[in-house]
N, C-alpha and C positions, 0 to 999 in steps of 0.2 A: 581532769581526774581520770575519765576513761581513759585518753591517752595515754596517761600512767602506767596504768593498768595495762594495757596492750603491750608498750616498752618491756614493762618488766616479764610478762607472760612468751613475750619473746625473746629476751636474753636469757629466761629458763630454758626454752627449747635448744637456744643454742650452747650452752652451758651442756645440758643432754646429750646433746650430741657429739660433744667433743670428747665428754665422759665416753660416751660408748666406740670413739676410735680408739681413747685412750686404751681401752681396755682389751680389745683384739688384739689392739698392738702389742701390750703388755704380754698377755697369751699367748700370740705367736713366740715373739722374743725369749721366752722362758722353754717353750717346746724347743727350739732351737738349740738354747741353752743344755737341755737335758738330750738331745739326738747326739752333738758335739762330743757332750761326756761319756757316752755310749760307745762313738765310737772311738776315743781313746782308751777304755778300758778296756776293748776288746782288741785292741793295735797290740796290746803288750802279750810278748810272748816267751813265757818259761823255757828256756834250753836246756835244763837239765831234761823235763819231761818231754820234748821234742822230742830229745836225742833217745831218751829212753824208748819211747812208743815208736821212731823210727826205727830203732833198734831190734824191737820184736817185730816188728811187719818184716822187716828182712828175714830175722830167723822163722818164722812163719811163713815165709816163702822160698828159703831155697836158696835164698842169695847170700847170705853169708858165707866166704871161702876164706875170710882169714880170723883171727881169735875177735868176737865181738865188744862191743863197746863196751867198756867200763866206769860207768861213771862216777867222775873226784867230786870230795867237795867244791872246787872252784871250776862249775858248770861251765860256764864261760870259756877259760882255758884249754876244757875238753873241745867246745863246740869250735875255736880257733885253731885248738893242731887238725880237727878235724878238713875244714875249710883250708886253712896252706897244706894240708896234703892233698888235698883236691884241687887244688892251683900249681903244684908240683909234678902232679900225675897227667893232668895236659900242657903243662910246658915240656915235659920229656916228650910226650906224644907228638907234639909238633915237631920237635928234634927227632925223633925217629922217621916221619912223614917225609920230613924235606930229606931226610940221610936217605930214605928208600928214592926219593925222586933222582937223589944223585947216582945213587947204585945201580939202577934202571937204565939210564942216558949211561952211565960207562958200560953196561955188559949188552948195551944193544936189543933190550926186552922191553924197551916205554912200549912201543907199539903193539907189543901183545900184553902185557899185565896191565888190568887200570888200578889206579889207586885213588881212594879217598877217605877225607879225615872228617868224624863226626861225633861229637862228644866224649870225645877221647878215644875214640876204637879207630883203629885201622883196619881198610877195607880191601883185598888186593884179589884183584877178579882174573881170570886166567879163563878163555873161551874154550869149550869144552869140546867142540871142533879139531881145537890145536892138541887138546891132549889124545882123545880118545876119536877110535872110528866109530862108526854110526851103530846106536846097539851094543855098544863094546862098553869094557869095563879096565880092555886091557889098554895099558899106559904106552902110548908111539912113540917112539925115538926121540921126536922132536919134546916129546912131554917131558922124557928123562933129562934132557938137554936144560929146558927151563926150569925145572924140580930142580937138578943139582946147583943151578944160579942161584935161584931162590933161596938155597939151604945157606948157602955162602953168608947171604943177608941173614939168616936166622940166626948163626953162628953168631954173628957178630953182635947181635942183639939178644943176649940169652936169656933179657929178661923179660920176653914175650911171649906171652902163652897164644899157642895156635889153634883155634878152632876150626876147623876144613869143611865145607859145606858143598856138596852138589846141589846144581840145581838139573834140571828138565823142561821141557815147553811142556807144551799140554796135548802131544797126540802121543796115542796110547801107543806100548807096544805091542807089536804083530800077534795075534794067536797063535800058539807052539813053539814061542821061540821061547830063549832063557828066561827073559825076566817076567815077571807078574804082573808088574805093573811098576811106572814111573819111580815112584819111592826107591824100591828095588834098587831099581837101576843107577840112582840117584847115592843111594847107600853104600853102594861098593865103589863106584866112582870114586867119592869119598874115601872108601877105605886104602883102595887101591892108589891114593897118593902119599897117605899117614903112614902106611908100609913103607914105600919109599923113600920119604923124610924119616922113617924109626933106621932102613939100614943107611943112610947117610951119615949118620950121627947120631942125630936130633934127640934128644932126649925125650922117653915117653912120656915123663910126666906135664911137658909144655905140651902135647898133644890131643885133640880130640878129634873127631870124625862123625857130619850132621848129614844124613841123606832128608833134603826138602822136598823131593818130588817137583810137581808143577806149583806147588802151591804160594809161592813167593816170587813171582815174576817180574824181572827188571822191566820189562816193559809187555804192552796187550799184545797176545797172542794172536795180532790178525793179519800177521803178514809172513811169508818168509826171514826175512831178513829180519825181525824181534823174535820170531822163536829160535833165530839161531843166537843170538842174543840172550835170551834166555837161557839157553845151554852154555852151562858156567860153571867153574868151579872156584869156590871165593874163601880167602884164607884170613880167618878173623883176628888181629892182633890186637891183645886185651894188656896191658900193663900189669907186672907181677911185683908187688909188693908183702914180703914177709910173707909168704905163701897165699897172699890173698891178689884178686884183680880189683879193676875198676867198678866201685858200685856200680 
């Protein structure tokens, strides 16, 4: 009879016990459960209001240059011409890239322009050495030589809007000479090649002109040979679509 007793006192403990994995188990399983559904109801994402609230951060910043989004009833359709015109605008960009690689190896300038392709912009560097003399802002022979190369390509490409940027290394200029300071110098540089490009042709409205000073340097200013490097002037080619560019 004790025996009994004992048997059954211990298939209750284990009974107990199995109850109480069951039941963790159970608990975890269900928290799992509800984490899973969480995070699918947070996966799903409205395009109309994407596009919408993308659309004001743009015009809240400046970046909007052609007529803004308009959004249709079939969200969707908008958010897809969106996307093939952004898959349109860097396949042309790559065709532009490679046409400027070929145009470079025939007029004999690879060696002096670099060029590179990065999210759709084209980047075309032109050492600021070969354009201008030291302190200078005036344009040397050899610069007019490359400038009107260059314009050749732009021509051909009319639907590339130009941003022109100087840059500078980082030693100041001389006290009592022309300029103030780097920017300065950096600024007219600049200017003094959009002049250029404006009596070659070029149309003003694909042009603009960014004096950076030292402040954006191709590379550390701690050697000769990088701050000459750094002295650059770099022609930004943006993709012009319906009077707008690349987001």
């Amino acid at each position: 009879m004790i025996d009994d007793l004992n048997d059954f006192n211990q298939n209750d403990e284990e009974e107990e016990e199995l109850q109480t994995w069951q039941t963790t188990f159970a608990d975890l399983t269900t928290l799992l459960l509800v984490f899973f559904v969480l995070l699918y109801s947070m996966s799903y994402i409205d395009k109309g209001k994407y596009l919408a609230s993308f659309s004001s951060i743009k015009a809240a910043l400046g970046t909007v240059t052609g007529s803004p989004i308009v959004l249709q009833n079939d969200a969707n359709g908008v958010f897809m011409d969106e996307v093939q015109k952004y898959r349109q605008i860097m396949a042309e960009q790559e065709n532009n890239f490679s046409s400027f690689q070929q145009f470079s190896t025939e007029h004999g300038i690879e060696g002096i322009i670099g060029a590179n392709l990065e999210s759709g912009i084209i980047t075309l560097k032109a050492p600021a050495d070969t354009l201008f003399k030291s302190n200078s802002a005036t344009l040397t022979p050899e610069a007019i030589r490359v400038i009107s190369l260059l314009k050749d390509y732009f021509l051909i490409h009319h639907d590339l809007k130009i941003n022109i940027k100087g840059h500078t290394d980082d030693l100041v200029p001389a006290p009592g000479g022309r300029w103030k300071d780097n920017w300065e110098l950096s600024s007219m540089r600049a200017v003094a090649v959009l002049k250029l490009l404006l009596k070659l042709g070029i149309k003003p409205q694909r042009l603009t002109a960014t004096g950076m000073g030292s402040f954006q340097p191709a590379f550390p200013n701690n050697t000769p040979e990088n701050r000459a490097k750094n002295r650059r002037v770099e022609f930004i080619l943006e993709k012009m679509i319906g009077g707008g560019t690349l987001p």
